[in-house]
Backbone bond lengths (Angstrom), bond angles and torsions (degrees), N, CA, C in turn:
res aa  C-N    CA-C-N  psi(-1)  N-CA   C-N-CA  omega(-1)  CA-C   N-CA-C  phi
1 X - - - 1.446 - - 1.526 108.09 -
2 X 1.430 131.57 131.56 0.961 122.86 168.21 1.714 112.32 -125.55
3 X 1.060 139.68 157.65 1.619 152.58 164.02 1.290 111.01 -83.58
4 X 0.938 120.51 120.49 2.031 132.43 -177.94 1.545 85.53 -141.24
5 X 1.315 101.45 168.41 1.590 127.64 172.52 1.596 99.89 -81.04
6 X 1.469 96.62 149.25 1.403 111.66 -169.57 1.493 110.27 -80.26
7 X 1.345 140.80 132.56 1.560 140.88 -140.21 1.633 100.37 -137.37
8 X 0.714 142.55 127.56 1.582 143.16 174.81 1.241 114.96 -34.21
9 X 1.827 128.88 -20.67 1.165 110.18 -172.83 1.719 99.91 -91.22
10 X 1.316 120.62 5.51 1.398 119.12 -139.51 2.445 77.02 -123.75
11 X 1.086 125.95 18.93 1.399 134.08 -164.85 1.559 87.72 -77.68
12 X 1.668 94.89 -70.11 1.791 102.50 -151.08 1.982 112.79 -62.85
13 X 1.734 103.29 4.53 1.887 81.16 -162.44 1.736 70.86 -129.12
14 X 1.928 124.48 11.85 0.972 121.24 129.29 1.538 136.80 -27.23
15 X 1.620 89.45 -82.27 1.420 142.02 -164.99 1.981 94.90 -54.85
16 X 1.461 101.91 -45.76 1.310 126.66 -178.98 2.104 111.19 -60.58
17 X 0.666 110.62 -65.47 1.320 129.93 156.57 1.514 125.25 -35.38
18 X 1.246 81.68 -62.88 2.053 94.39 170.27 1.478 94.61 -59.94
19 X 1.495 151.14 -90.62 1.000 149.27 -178.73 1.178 138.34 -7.61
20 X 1.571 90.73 -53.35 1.812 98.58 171.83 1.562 120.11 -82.82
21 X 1.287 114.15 -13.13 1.407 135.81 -152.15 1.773 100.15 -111.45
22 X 1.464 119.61 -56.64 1.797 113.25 -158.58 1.373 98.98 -106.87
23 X 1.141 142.81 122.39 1.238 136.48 172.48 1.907 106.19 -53.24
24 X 1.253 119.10 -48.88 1.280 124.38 157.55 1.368 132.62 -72.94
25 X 1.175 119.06 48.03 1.422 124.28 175.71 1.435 142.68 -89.56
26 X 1.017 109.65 147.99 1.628 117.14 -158.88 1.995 95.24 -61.77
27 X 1.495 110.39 157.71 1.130 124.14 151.76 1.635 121.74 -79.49
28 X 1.450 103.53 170.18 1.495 99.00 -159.00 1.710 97.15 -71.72
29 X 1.502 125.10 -60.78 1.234 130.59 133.05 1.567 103.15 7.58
30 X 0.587 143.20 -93.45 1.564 165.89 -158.44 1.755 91.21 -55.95
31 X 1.300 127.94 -53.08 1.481 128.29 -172.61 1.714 115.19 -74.53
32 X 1.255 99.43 -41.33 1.607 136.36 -171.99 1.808 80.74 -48.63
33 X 1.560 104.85 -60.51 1.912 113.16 -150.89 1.292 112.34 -75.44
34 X 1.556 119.26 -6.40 1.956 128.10 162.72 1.069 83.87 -66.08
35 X 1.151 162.03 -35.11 1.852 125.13 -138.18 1.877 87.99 -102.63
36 X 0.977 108.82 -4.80 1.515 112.47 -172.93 1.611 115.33 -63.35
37 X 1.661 107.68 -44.42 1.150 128.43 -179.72 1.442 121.74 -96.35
38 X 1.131 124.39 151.48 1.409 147.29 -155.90 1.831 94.23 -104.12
39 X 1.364 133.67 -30.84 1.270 129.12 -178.60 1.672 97.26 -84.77
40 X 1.130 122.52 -32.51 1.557 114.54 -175.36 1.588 115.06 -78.68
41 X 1.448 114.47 146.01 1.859 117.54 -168.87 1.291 81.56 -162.24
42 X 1.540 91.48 108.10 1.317 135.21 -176.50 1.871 107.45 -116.04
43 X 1.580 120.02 121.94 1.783 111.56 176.99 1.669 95.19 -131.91
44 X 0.721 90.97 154.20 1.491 121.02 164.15 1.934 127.99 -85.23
45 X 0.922 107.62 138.13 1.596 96.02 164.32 1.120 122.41 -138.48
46 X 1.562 107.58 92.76 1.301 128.24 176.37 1.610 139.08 -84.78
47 X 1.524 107.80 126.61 1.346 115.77 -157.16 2.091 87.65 -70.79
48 X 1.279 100.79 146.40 1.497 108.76 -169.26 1.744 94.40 -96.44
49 X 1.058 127.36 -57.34 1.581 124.77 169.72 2.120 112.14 -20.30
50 X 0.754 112.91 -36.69 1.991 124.44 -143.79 1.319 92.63 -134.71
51 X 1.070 139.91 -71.08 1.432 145.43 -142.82 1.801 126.24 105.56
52 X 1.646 109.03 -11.99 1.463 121.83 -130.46 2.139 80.56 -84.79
53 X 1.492 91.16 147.00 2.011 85.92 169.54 1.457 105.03 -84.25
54 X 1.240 123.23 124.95 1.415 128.91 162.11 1.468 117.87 -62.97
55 X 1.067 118.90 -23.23 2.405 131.12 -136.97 0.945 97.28 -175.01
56 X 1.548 104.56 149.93 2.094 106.34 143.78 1.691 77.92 -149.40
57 X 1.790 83.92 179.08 1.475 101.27 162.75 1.492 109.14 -168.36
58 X 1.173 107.74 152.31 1.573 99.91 -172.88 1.796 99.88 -145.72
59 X 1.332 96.76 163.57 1.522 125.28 -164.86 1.410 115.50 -128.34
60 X 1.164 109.49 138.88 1.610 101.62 -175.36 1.868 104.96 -121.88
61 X 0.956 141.82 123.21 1.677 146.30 -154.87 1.814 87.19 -114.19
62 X 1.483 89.44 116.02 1.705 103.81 153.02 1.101 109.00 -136.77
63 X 1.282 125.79 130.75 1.232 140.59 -156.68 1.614 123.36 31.24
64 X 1.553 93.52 -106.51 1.678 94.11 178.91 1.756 103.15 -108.08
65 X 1.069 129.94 15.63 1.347 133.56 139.86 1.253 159.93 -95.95
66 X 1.003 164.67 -144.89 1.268 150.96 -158.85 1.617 122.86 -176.81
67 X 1.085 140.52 106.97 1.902 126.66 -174.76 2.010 88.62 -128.36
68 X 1.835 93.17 124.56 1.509 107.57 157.14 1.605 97.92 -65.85
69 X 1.233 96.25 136.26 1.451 111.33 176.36 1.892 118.94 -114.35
70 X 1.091 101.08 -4.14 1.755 110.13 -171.41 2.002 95.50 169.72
71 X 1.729 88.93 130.57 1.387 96.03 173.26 1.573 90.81 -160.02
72 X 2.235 102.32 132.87 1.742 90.29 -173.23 1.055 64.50 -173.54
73 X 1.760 97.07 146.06 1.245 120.75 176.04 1.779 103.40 -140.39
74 X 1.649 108.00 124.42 1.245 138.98 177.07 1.686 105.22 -12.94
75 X 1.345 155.15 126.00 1.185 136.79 -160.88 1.504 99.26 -73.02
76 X 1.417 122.86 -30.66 1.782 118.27 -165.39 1.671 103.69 -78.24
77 X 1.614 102.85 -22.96 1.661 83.27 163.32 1.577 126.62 -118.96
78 X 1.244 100.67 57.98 1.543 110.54 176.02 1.209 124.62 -81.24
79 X 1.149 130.45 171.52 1.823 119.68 -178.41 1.563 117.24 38.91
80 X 1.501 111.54 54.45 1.219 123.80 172.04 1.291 110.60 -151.66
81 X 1.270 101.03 29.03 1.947 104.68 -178.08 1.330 127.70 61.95
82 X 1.457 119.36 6.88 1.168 118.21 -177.50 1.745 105.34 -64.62
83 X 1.442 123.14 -45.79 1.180 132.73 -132.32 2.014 90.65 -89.46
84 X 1.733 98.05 -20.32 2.096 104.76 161.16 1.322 116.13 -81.24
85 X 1.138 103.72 -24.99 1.620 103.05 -172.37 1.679 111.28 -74.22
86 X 1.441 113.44 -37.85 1.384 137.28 -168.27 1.898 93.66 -77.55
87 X 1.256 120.10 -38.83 1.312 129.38 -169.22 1.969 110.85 -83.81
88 X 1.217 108.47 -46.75 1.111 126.58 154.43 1.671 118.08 -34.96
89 X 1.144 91.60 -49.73 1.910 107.60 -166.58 1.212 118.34 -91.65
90 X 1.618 118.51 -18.88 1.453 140.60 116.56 1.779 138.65 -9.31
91 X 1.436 96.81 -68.14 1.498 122.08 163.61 1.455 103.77 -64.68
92 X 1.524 125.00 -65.30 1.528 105.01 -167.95 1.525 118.72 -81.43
93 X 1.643 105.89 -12.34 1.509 95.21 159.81 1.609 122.97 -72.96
94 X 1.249 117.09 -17.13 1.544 104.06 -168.76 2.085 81.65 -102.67
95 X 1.072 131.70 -32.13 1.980 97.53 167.02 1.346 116.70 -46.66
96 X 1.331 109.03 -40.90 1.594 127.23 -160.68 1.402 96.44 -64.46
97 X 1.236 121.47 -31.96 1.839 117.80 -173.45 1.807 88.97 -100.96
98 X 1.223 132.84 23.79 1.854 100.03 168.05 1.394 95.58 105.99
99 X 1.376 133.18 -47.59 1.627 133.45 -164.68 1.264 102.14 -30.13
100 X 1.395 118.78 145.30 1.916 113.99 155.11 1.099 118.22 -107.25
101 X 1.152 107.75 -20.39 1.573 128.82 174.19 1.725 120.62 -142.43
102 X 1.470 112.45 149.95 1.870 113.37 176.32 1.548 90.52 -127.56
103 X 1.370 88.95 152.22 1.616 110.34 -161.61 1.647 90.30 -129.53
104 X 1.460 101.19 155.37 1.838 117.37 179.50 1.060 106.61 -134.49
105 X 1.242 134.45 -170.14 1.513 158.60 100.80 1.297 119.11 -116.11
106 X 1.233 128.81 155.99 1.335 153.30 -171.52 1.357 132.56 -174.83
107 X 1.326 115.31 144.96 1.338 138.79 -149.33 1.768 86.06 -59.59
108 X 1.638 120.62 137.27 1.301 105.91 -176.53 1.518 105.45 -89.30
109 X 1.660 118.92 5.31 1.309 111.01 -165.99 1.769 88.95 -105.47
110 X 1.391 121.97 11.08 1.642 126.22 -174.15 1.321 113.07 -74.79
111 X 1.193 136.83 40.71 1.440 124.81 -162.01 1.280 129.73 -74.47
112 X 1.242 105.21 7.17 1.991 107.76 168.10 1.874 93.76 -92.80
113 X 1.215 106.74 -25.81 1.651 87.85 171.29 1.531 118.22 -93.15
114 X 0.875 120.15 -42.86 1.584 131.17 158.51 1.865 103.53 -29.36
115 X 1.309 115.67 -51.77 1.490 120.75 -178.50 1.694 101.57 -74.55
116 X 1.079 124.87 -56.13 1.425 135.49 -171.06 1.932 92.98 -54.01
117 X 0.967 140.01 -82.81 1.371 151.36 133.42 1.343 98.66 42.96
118 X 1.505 82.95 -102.28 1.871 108.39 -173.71 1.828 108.05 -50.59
119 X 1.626 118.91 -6.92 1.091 78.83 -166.11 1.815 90.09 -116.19
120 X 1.149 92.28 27.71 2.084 93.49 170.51 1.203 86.90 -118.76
121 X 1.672 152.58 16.50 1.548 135.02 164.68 1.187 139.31 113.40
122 X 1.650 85.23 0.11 1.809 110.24 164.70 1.696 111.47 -64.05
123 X 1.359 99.24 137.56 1.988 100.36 168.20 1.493 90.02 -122.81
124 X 0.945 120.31 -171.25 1.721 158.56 -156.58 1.665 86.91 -112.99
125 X 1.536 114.84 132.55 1.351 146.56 -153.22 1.733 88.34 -143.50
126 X 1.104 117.05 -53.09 1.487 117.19 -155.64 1.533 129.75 151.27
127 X 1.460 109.68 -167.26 1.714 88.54 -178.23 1.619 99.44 -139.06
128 X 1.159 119.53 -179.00 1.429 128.04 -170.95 1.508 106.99 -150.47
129 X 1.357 112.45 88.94 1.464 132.21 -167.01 2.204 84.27 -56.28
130 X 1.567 92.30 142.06 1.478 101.88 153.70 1.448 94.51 52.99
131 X 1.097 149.99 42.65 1.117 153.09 174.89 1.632 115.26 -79.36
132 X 1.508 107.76 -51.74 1.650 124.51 177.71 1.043 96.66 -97.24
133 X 1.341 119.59 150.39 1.572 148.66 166.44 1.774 107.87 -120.08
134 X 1.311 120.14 139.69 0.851 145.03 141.13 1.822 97.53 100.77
135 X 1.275 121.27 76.50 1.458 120.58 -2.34 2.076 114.52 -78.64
136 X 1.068 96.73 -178.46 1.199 101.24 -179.87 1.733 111.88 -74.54
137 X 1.385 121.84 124.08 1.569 119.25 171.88 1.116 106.28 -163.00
138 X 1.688 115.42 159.38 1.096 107.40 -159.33 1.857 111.85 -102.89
139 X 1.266 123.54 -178.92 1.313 112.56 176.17 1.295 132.30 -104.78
140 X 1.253 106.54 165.13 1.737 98.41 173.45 1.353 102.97 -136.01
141 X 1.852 101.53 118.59 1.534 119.24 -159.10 1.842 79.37 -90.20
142 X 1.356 99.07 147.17 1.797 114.21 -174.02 1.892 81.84 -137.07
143 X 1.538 89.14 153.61 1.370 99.62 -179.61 1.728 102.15 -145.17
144 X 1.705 124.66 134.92 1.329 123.19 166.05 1.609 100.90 -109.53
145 X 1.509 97.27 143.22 1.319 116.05 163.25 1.419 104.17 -95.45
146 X 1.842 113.15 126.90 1.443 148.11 -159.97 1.284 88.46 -82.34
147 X 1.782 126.61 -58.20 1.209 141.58 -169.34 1.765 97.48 -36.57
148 X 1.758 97.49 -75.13 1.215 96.18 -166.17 1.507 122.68 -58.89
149 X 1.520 114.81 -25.55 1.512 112.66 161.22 1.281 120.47 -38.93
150 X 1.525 121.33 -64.04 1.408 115.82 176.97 1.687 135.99 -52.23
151 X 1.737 101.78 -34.10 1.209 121.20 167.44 2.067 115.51 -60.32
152 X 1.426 97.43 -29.44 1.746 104.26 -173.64 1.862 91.06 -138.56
153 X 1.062 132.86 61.10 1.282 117.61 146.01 1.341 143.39 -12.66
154 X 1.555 140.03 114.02 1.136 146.82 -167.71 1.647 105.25 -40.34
């Protein structure tokens, strides 16, 4: 498996992924229009055998911070670390751009991500009543300090 930046031909099994994977997920349209911008860092995680995308995840940089904006990994390759590796690569791309901190939200009833999370250095920020729709639940904004990444490296 390797992580590369996400490339236009690599959008639609994006787009594909997001669907089956986020109840709130972007349109393909919608995936296509990150590559537009210079603040968005968008990767892929591609099985090297096939070509096929397993994951992506992407980051959006405002100023000296950072918010994961979409992270999903293919259901047939789940529980194989793709979905740390992609998260991981996340964190050192947004130090690598200036970030001091990356910011989330997540489903508070998500607890394989909530666990995955907390255990690269995310804490609890707070919550965001009614945040998700369909169904309706609320969130739990998690926040990593970049600082302390560099100080304790993964």
């Amino acid at each position: 498996m390797e992580l590369i930046p996400l490339q236009p031909e690599h959008c639609e099994a994006v787009a594909a992924i997001a669907k089956d994977s986020l109840p709130e997920h972007w349109s393909l349209e919608g995936i296509q229009d990150v590559l537009r911008y210079d603040s968005n860092i968008y990767y892929v995680a591609r099985c090297q055998s096939d070509g096929n995308i397993a994951g992506f995840a992407g980051i959006m940089i405002i100023a000296d911070e950072a918010e994961l904006l979409n992270i999903a990994v293919q259901e047939e390759y789940r529980k194989k670390g793709i979905g740390g590796r992609l998260l991981e690569k996340m964190i050192t791309e947004a130090g690598r751009h200036g970030a001091r901190r990356l910011l989330l939200e997540v489903r508070i009833s998500n607890e394989r991500a909530i666990s995955l999370y907390r255990n690269r250095g995310f804490v609890k920020l707070g919550e965001r009543k009614d945040y998700y729709r369909a169904p309706t639940e609320d969130a739990l904004v998690m926040e990593c300090s970049l600082l302390q990444q560099e100080n304790n490296p993964l």
